[in-house]
N, C-alpha and C positions, 0 to 999 in steps of 0.2 A: 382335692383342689390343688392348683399350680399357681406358681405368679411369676413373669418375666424375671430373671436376673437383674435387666437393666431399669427396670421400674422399682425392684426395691434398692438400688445402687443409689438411685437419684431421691428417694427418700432421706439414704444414708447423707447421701452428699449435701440435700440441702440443710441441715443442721448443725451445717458449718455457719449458720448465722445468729447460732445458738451456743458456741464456741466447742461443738463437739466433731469430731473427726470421722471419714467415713469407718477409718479403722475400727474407733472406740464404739460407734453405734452396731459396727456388724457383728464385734466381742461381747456387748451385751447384751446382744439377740442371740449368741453362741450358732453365729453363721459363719463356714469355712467353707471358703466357695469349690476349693478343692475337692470337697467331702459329701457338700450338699447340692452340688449340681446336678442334673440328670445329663443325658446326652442331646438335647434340645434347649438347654441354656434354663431350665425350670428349676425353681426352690418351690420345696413343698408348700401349702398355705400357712399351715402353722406355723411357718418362718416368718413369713409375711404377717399374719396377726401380731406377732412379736415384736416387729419393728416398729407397728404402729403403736405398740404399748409402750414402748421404749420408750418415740418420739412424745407420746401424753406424759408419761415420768419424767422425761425431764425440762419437758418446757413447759407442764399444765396450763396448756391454753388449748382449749375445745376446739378452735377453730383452725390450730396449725395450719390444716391441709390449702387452705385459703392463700395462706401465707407461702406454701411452699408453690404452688397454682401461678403466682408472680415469679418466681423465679423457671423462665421458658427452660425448658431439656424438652429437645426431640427423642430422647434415648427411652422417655414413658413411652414410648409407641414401638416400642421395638423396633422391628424388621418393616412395620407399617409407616416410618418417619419417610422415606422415599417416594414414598406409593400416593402419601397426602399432598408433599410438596409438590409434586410433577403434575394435579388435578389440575384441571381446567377451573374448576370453579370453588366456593367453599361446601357447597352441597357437595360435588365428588369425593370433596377432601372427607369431611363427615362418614359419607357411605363406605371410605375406605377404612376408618376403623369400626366400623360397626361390624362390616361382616368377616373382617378379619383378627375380632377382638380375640380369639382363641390363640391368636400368636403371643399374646400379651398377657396369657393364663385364662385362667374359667372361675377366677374370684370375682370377676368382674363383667359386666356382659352391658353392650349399646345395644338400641333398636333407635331406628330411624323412620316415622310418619311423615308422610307429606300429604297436604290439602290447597286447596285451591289456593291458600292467602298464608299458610303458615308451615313452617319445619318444625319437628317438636324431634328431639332426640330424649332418649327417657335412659336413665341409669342403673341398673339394674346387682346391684352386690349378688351375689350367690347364696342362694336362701341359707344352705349349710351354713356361708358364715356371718349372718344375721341372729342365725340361730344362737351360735356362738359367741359372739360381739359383736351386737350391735353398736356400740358405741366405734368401736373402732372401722368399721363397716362405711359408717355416716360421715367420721372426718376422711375417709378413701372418696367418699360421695363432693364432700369439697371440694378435693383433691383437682377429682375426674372433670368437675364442674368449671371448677375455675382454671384448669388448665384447657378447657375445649376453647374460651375466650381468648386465650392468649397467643396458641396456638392459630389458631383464627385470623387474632390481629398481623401475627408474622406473616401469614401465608398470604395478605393482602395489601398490607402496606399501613393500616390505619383502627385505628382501637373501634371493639366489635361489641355491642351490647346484647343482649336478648329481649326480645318485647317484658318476658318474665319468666319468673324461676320457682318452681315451686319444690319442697324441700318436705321428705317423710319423715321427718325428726322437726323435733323441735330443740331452739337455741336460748339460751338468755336473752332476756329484752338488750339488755346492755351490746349485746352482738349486732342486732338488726342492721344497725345502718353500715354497720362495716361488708351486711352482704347486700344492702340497697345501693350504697357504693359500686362495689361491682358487676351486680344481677341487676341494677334496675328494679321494678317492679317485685316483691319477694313476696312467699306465703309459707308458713310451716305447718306441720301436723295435714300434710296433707296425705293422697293415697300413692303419688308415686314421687320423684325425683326427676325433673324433666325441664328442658330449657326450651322456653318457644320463640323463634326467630320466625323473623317475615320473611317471608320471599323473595324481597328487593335485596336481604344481606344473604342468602342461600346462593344467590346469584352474581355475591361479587365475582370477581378472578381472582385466580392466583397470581401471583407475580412470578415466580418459578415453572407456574404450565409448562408442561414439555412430556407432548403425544409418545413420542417416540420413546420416553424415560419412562412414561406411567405402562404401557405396554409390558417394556421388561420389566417392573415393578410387580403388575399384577398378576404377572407369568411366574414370577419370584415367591411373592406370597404364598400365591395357590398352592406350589410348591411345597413351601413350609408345613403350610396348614394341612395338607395330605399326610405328608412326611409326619407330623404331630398326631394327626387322627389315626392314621396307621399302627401307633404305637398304644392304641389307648381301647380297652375293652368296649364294643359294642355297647353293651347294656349300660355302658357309663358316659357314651356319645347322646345316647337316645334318651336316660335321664337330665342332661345339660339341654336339650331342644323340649322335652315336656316342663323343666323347671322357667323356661321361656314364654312357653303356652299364653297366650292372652287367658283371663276369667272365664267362665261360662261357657268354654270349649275345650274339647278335647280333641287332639288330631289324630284321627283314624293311622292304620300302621300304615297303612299306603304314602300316604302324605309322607309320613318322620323316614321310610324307606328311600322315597322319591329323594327330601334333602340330602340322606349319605349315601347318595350316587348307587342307589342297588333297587333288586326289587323286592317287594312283601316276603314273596318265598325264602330268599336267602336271608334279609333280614330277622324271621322265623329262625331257620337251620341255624344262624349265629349263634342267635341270644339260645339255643335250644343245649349248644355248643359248653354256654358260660353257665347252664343248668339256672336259666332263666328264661321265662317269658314276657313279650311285649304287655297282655295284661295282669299279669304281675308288677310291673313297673311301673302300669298307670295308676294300680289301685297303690301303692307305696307313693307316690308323687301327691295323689290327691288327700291322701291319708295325712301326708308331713304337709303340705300348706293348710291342711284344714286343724293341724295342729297349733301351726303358726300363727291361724286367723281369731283358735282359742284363746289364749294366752295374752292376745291385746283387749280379749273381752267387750269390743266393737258391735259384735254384727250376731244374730241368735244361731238357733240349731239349723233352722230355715232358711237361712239368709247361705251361710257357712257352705252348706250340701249343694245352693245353687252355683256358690259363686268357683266352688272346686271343680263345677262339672258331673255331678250328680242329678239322674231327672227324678229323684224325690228324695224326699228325707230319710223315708224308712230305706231304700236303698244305700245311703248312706252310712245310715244307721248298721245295718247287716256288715256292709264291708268295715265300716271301722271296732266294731267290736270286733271281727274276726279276725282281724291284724292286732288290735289293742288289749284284749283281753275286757275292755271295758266299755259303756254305752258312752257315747260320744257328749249328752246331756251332765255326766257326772263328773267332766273335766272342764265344762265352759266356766269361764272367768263371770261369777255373780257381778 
């Protein structure tokens, strides 16, 4: 996993209201940007989990990311801050980091639904570092949240609410109103992370729209984002689009080929390349979220095998002892 430069910069930077310095915050995440940049502007995630342990050490407040969410930086958007401001609308602005969240690293990932009467953007951390920190994962999920709001309000003229917000962690009661305050409507412990706006706010304008700028913007991005995929092993493109998967489907290799501009065949001869296969990957994806769905001790054996994409249990059953060494029943959370 990656994360922007300028996203963990603006982390550093907001805790100058905490009387700490970007320098001092980046010294005790033992980040030298010199050292730790790739040539795409990327810090590994492990840097990134660090800053956010940082930022919990020394201000222990759970909710930082809320607080730093108020303080607007278009630099969280990367190379995508141009591309939102020049939309036409606030839905364009939305669409544009959702599908160019990968300029922005792959700790973090948007999806964007639309229905007749609502937008729901859903937020999605990178299972890998859920696995790892959930806690710090959740206040990024702040972060993400209350800076779509703000962001929002700049690119339109006037403060933007969501109909509601529902939140896969739970907070202190003592926290609530400070996210009813900002979310409006709130819910915790629920199954995703997601902000539902109407229609009539999807559809403000921007006040910066400008046809001609979003063009070279989205010619820009595209750009990047090739320029990043280019650099990045097949088999670890195609598990970032299966760890996106909705529940209870799995997309044929056509499908995940079609996304990265190839067809089934070559996509094959790559991953055959990296001494990998496409169902190799899928039983490794369904294997680690059926892992992850153990471990909250939620949902049974039955439940678990459908909701990964399995058409029965005992098939599940087969594939996961034969990765795990163990029956899938002898790890579920009593």
């Amino acid at each position: 996993m990656q994360v922007h430069r300028d996203i963990v910069l603006s982390l550093a930077d907001n805790m100058h209201s905490f009387g700490y310095s970007r320098a001092g915050i980046l010294k005790r995440a033992n980040i030298e940007l010199d050292r730790d940049l790739d040539s795409t502007d990327m810090l590994d995630s492990e840097k990134g989990i660090v800053v956010w342990k940082v930022i919990y050490e020394l201000s222990n407040y759970p909710i930082i990311g809320i607080s730093f969410g108020k303080n607007l930086t278009f630099s969280n958007l990367s190379w995508v801050a141009g591309l939102a401001q020049s939309s036409d609308h606030l839905l364009g602005a939305w669409k544009s980091f959702c599908e160019f969240s990968l300029l922005m690293g792959d700790m973090f990932f948007y999806r964007l639904e639309e229905s007749k009467d609502e937008i729901t953007i859903e937020y999605l951390p990178n299972e890998k570092w859920l696995k790892q920190d959930a806690f710090t994962a959740s206040m990024a999920c702040d972060h993400a949240m209350s800076l779509t709001l703000l962001i929002s309000a700049f690119l339109c003229g006037q403060s933007i609410k969501p109909k509601r917000a529902e939140f896969a962690y739970n907070r202190e009661k003592k926290y609530h109103k400070i996210y009813s305050e900002i979310f409006n409507e709130v819910s915790f412990a629920n199954k995703k992370n997601r902000l539902i706006f109407s229609k009539a706010t999807a559809d403000m304008k921007v006040l910066s729209a400008n046809k001609a700028v979003y063009d070279h913007m989205y010619e820009f991005c595209l750009n990047k984002l090739k320029s990043i995929q280019h650099k990045e092993k097949i088999s670890n493109k195609v598990r970032v689009i299966l760890n996106q998967k909705n529940n209870f489907y799995t997309p044929k290799i056509e499908e995940i080929a079609t996304m990265l501009n190839m067809s089934a065949r070559t996509l094959q001869r790559k991953l055959k390349e990296e001494e990998n296969s496409f169902k190799e990957i899928v039983e490794e994806i369904k294997i680690e979220q059926a892992k992850n769905l153990m471990s909250k001790g939620e949902s049974t054996i039955k439940e678990i095998a459908y909701l990964v994409g399995y058409s029965s249990v005992q098939s599940f059953s087969r594939g996961f002892k034969s990765r795990e060494g163990v029956s899938p029943g002898s790890l579920i959370v009593k």
